[in-house]
N, C-alpha and C positions, 0 to 999 in steps of 0.2 A: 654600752653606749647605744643608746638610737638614734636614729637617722632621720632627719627632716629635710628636701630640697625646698627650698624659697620659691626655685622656680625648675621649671621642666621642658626642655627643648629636644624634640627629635631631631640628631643628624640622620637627613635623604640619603646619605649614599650606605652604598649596598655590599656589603660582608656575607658574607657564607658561616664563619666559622672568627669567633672570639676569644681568644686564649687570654688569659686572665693570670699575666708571671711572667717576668723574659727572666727568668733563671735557667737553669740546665733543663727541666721538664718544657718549659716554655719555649726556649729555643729550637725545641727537637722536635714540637710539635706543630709549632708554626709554619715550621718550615716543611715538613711533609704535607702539610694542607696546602701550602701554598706552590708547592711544587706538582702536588698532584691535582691542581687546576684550580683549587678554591680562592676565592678574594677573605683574604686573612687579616685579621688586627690583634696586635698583640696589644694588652693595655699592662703599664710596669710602673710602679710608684718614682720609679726613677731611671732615665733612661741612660744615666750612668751606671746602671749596676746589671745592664745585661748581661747575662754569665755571668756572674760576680759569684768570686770563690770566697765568702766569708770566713773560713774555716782553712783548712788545710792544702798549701797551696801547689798540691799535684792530681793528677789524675793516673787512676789505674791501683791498681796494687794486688793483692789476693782476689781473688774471682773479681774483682772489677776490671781488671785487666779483660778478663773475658767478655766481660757486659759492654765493654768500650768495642774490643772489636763483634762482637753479634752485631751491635748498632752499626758499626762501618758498612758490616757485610749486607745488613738490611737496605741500606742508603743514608744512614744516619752521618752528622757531620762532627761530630763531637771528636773523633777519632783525626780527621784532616786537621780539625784546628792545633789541637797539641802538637802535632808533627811538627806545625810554624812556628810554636811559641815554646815548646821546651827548654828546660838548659840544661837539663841530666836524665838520662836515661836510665834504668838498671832492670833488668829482664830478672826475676826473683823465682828462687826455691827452684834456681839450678842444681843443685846436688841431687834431689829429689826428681820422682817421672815425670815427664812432660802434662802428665794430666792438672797437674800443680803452679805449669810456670806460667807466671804472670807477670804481663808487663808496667810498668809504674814510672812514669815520666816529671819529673819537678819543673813545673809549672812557672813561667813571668805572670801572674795574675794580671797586672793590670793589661800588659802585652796580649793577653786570651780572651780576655772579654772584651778587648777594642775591636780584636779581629772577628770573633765570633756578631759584635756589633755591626761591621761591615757584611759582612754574610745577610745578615737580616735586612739591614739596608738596601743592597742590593738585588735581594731576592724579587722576582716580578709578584705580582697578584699581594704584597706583603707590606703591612702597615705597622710601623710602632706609635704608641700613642702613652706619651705619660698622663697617667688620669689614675686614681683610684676606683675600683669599680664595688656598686657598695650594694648592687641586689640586683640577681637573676630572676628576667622576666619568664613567666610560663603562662600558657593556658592548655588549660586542658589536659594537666600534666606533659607538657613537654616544652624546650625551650622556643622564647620568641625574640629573645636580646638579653639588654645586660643596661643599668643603670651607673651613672658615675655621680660623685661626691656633688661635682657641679649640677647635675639636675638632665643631664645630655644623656638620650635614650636610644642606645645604638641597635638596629634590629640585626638578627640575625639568626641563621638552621641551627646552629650548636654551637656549645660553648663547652672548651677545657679548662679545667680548673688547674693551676699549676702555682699555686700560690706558696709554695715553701716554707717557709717558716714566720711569713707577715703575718699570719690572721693573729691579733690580739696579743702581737709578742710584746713582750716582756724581758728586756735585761735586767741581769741580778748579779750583781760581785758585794759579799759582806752586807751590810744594811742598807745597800747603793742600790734602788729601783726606778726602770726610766720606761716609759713605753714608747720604745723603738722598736725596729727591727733590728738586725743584724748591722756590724758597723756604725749604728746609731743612724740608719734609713730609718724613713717614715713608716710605722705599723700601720696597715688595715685593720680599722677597728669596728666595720661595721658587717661585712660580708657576712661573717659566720649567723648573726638574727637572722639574713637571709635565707641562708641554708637552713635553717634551724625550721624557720616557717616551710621548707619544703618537705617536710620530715626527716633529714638527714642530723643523724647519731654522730654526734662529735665526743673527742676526745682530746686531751691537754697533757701533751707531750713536752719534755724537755732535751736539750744537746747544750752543749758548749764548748766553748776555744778557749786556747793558752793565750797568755799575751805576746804580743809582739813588740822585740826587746831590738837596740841599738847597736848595728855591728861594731861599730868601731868601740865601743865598750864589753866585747869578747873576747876572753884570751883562746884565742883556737892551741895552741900551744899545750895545753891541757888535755886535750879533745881528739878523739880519734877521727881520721880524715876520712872521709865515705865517698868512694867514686865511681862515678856512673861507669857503663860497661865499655870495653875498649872498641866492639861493634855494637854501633846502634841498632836498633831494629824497627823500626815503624809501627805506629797502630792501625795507621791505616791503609787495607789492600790495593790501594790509590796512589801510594807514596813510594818512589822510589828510594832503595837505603841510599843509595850514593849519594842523595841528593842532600840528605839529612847529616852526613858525617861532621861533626862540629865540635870545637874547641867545648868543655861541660864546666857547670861551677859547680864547687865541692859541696857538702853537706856533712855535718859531726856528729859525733856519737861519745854524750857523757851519761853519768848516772846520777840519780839521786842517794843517798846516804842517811844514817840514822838521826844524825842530826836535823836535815831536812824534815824525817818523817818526825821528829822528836817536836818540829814547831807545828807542822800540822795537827797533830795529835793537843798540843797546847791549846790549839786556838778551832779545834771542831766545832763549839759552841758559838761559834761567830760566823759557821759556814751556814749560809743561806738552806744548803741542805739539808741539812742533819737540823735545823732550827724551825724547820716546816714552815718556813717563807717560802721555798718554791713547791708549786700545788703538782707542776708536771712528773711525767718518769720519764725518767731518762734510758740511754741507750746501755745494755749489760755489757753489750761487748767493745766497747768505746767508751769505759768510767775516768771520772775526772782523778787527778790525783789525791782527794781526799777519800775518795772510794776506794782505790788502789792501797792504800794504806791501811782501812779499816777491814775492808774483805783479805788483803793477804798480808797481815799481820807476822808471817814469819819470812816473809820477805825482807832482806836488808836493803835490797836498792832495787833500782827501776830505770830502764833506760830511757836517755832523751836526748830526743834530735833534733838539731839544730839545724833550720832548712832557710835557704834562702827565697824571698818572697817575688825576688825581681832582678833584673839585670841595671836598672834606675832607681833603685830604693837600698836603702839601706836596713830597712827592716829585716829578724829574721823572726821564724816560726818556730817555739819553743814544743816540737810535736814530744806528745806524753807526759804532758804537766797540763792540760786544763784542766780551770780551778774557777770556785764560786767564792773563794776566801778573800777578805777587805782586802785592799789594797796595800795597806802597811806589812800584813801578810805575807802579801805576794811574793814584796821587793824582799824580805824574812829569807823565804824559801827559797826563792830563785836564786839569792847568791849565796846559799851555801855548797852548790853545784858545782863541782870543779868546771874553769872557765868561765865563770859568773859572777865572780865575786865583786866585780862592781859595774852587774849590769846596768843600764840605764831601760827602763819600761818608756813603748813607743805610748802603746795601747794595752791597756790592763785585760788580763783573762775575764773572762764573764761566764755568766749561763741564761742559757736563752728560752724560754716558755712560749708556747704558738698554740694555736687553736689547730687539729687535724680530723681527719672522719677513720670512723670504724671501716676497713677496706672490704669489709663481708659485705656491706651495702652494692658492692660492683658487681658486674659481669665481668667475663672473663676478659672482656673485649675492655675494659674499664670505663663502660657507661653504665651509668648509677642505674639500679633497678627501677626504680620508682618516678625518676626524672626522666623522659623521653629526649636527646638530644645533649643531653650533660655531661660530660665525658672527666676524667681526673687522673693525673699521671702525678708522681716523683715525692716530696717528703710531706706533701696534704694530703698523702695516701698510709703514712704511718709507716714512710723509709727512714733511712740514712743514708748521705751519700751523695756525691753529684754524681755518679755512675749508674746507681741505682734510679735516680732521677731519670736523668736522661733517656732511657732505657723507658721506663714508664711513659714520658714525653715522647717519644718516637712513637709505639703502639698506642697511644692513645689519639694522635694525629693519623696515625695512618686507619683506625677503627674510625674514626670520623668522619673522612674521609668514603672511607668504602660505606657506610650508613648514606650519605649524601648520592651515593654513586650506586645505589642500592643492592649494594654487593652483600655478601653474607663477612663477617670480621674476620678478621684472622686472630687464633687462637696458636700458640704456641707450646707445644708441651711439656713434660718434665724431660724427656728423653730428643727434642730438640734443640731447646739451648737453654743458657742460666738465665734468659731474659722470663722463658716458660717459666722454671722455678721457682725466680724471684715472685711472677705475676699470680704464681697458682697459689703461693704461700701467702699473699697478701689478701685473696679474696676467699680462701677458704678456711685458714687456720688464725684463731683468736687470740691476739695480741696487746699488750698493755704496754709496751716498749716501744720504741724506733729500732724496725727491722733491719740487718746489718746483712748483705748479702758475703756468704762462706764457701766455701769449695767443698764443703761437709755438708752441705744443705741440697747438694745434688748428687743422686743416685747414680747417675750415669755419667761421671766426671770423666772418665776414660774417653766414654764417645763424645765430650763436648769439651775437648779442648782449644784453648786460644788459638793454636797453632792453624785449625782446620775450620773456624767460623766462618770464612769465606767457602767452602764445600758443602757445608751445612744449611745456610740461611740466603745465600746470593741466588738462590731461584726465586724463591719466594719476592725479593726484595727487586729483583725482575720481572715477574710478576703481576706486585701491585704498583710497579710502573717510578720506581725511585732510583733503580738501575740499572745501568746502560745497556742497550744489545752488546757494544761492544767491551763493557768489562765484563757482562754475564758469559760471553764466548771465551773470555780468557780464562773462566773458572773453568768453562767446560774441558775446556784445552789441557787445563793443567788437571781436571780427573782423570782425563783420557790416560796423560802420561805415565800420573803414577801408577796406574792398574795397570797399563802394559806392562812397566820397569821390573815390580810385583812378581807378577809371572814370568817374565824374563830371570829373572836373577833365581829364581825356584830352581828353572831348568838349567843355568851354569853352573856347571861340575867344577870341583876343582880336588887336585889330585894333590897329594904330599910328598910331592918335591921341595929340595930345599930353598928358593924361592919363596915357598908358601910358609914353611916351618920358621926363615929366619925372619917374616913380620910379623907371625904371630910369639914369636919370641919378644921382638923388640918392642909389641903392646900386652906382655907379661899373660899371653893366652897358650892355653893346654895346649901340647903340638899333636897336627893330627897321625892316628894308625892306618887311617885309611880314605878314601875319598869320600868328597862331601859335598856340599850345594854351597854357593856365594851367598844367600840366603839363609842357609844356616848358621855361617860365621857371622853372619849379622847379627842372628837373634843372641850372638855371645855379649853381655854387659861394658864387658871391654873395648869392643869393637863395632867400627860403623863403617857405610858404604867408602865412607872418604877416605879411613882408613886403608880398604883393601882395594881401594883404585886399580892401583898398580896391578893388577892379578885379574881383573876385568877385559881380557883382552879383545873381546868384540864388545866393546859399551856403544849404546845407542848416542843419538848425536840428538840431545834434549834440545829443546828451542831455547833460545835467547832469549833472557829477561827471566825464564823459568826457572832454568837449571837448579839454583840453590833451593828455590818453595818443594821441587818436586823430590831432590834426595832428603830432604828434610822431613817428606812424608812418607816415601818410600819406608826410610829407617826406622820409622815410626810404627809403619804398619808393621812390618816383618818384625821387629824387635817385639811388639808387645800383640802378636797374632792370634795367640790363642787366650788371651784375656779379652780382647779386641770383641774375637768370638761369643764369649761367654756373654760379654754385657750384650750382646747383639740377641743374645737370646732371650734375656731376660727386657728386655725391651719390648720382644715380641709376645709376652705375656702379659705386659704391661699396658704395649695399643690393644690388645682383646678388651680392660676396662676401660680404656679411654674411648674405644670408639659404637661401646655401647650406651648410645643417649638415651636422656630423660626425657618423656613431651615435654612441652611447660605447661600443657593445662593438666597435667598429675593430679589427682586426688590424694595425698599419701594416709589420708584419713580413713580411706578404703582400703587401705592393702593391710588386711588382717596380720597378724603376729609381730607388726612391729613396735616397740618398746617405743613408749609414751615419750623420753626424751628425744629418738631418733626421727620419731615423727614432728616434734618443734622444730628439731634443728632442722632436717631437711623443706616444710615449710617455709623457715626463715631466713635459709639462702640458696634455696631452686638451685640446687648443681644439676648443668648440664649434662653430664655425662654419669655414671655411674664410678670411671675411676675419678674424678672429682669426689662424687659423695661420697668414698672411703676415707678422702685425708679428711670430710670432716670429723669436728671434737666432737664425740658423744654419738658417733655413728659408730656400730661396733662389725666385725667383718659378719655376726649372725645377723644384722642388720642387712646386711650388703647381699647374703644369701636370697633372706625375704623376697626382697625388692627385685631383685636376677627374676625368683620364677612368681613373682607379680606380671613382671614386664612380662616374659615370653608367650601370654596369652595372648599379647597384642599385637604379637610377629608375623 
């Protein structure tokens, strides 16, 4: 579609910074602009749908639990608002080491985006504006404003793109095509010409949702009961737990069946996908249920959870059945599901097609190369995910930010947090999918656990001025302690008396021959500090409000101390490539012996730094050698 205004009016007032989304990216970065002094306007097709969870109605879960809190720990809000609006909790892949557990909260949708709504409302320097905006002004390669549908030309330093899955979307169930967005929102259908005239590489990505089906037509009775944890535990290092303690509503667990797979399987030539109606790719590790079925074919069933959407709705979320199959279909499969047998469909499952960019066009900082001023966070970057959004939307407001403020960006690394990982894999490694952040996609998962993203990131997030002296002093506080505790508990002895012998019985631990360290008995699997309390007989007098964060970490450290180590080490090999840079004015066409594909590729996406330019594709580590003693003539 092309774009014609009738007529064209400059609004006079004065914007710094344009975010262009009030989704999860949009929200996160609006609000760091606008907190870090800039006069901000978000522009959203609908100012109903800020935050709007289209999809899946929690936040958190495998590493995104971690990306939810780095964002807290940074000063991001995303974290605070679930705390208000959850109704079940569950802290997951307990049984498993802590470098694993993540937190996963079920969400009131509409509850989370009212409040996150009031957030931006209330924020100072921060405008919402429902407008479609349909082309990015520049001269001279860099931004000067932003145009809307109506013809109204808003000036401004920078602009984030945080557009989600509107450009050009498309819903598809069976032979059913609408161009909406999500929900059956309005699509933006003209942006992407825009972008296209600036030279930005687009790609045509797809996702989709299960339908959203009738409670009172579920037999729970069927269905295994899923409940949240008996202590809650907060996302945000903001939130006190006490405060949070609350009545939870349940969530189920059935399965699908051969007969299920038996009508999908019937009816694949009427799935949108398999019929090459939908142009997009979709996401591999988040397949709809007819993929489920064709790729694991010796599978008999498949589980599916049944989640509640609201504490005012009746709606539930049929999580691990989205599907692009007709609607006759649907109703087919879904009641052959024990507890479904006469479900009623609120809203049919779909799949969704959206216009996104190639994320190798960014810098680290997530301003486009070639746009001066342009910035792009969350799933128009070629995510999944409202965690992984968000997360994008934060560092892309706060890189904006600091650009304005003529600071250097802040880059975060693989051996930092998963926000680093997530950002490093999005701008260096080539992608044809919607990126699904993993707890396997980071190296150093031991030192970046959820538990300790406040230790990790609350300086920096102090910093670049998003938080407080006085929570940055409580982080410091609580490092303090645990490092003391640490070495305190190294030097408590403790002798094998029977005392000792009959707790370590009573938590089925080796009894000891001889004396040993309160620290050693920790590092036993069996055993923790809370455990052996009682045998602590000089214990320090931890501060108030702390106590639990600090044994928490305590245990943590001592129990997995010499793994702790090793990653520590191998980190430290790791900043020698990261923190040897690249210039940007490089010639790589000069530096003799390198192999004709590694000289395109490094051309074509300038890495900073040299451990950058190992993860790219087609840079091989004799490549990496070259380039090492190219540079050191110029040290």
């Amino acid at each position: 579609m092309k774009y014609s205004a009738n007529s064209v009016w400059e609004n006079k007032d004065y914007y710094d910074v344009a975010v262009i989304g009030a989704g999860h990216a949009g929200c996160e970065a609006a609000l760091a602009c606008a907190r870090l002094g800039f006069e901000t306007i978000v522009f959203t097709v609908s100012i109903d749908s800020v935050a709007l969870m289209p999809c899946n109605p929690n936040i958190g879960g495998s590493s995104k639990g971690h990306l939810v809190r780095e964002l807290d720990a940074l000063g991001g809000e995303m974290g605070k608002v679930i705390d208000q609006t959850f109704i079940q909790s569950k802290m997951l892949n307990q049984s498993k080491g802590p470098a694993v557990h993540s937190l996963r909260a079920q969400a009131d949708k509409a509850w989370y985006s009212r409040t996150m709504r009031q957030v931006l409302e209330n924020q100072e320097r921060l405008e919402l504006k429902q407008a479609e905006v349909v082309e990015i002004l520049t001269e001279n390669g860099k931004v000067t404003g932003v145009q809307t549908y109506s013809g109204t030309i808003y000036r401004c330093k920078a602009v984030i793109l945080c557009t989600g899955t509107y450009l050009k979307s498309r819903c598809i169930y069976g032979d059913v095509s609408t161009n909406t967005g999500p929900n059956g929102l309005q699509a933006a259908n003209y942006l992407t010409d825009s972008l296209k005239k600036l030279g930005i590489k687009m790609y045509r990505f797809k996702t989709g949702t299960p339908a959203r089906i009738d409670k009172n037509t579920v037999d729970f009775s069927k269905m295994e009961e899923q409940f949240g944890d008996e202590r809650i535990v907060p996302f945000s290092f903001t939130t006190n737990p006490d405060d949070i303690q609350k009545d939870q509503v349940s969530c189920w667990l059935t399965y699908t069946n051969e007969k299920t797979h038996e009508i999908i399987r019937n009816n694949l030539d009427r799935s949108p996908l398999f019929s090459g109606m939908i142009e997009g790719t979709g996401p591999r590790y988040c397949p709809s249920i007819e993929d489920k079925v064709v790729k694991f074919a010796d599978k008999n069933r498949h589980q599916v959870f049944i989640e509640p959407e609201g504490l005012e709705t009746n709606e539930m979320y049929i999580g691990g059945m989205s599907s692009s199959l007709p609607e006759d279909v649907q109703y087919a499969m879904y009641r052959t599901v024990p507890g479904l047998e006469h479900v009623k469909i609120v809203r049919n499952a779909y799949a969704i097609e959206y216009d996104c960019i190639d994320a190798r066009q960014l810098k680290p900082t997530l301003e486009f190369k070639n746009v001066e001023g342009l910035f792009s966070g969350g799933q128009f970057n070629g995510s999944s995910g409202y965690e992984e959004a968000a997360a994008q939307g934060l560092m892309a407001g706060i890189n904006t930010a600091r650009k304005l403020q003529g600071k250097e960006g802040i880059i975060l690394d693989r051996s930092e947090a998963y926000i680093g990982v997530l950002i490093d894999d999005l701008v260096t490694k080539e992608s044809h999918e919607p990126y699904r952040m993993m707890t396997s996609r980071a190296e150093y998962r031991l030192l970046l656990r959820q538990d300790n993203a406040d230790q990790r990131l609350s300086r920096i997030g102090y910093e670049v001025g998003l938080i407080s002296e006085e929570r940055y002093k409580r982080v410091v506080d609580k490092m303090y302690w645990i490092e003391k505790e640490i070495e305190r508990l190294e030097h408590v002895n403790i002798g094998a008396n029977a005392e000792v012998q009959d707790i370590l019985k009573q938590y089925g631990s080796t009894p000891l021959n001889s004396g040993t360290t309160l620290a050693e008995l920790i590092r036993r699997p069996e055993l923790s500090y809370e455990k052996l309390e009682s045998l602590d007989k000089m214990h320090s007098e931890l501060p108030v409000g702390l106590k639990n964060e600090i044994l928490e970490q305590v245990n943590i450290n001592i129990k997995y101390d010499g793994y702790i180590k090793r990653q520590k080490k191998q980190v430290e090999q790791f900043k020698k490539l990261e923190n040897k840079k690249i210039p940007d004015n490089i010639d790589y066409d000069a530096v003799k012996s390198l192999r004709i594909e590694a000289v395109q590729k490094l051309k074509e996406y300038r890495p900073v730094s040299i451990g950058q330019a190992s993860r790219i594709s087609g840079v091989s580590p004799a490549d990496i050698s070259v380039l090492l003693v190219y540079l050191e003539q110029f040290r």
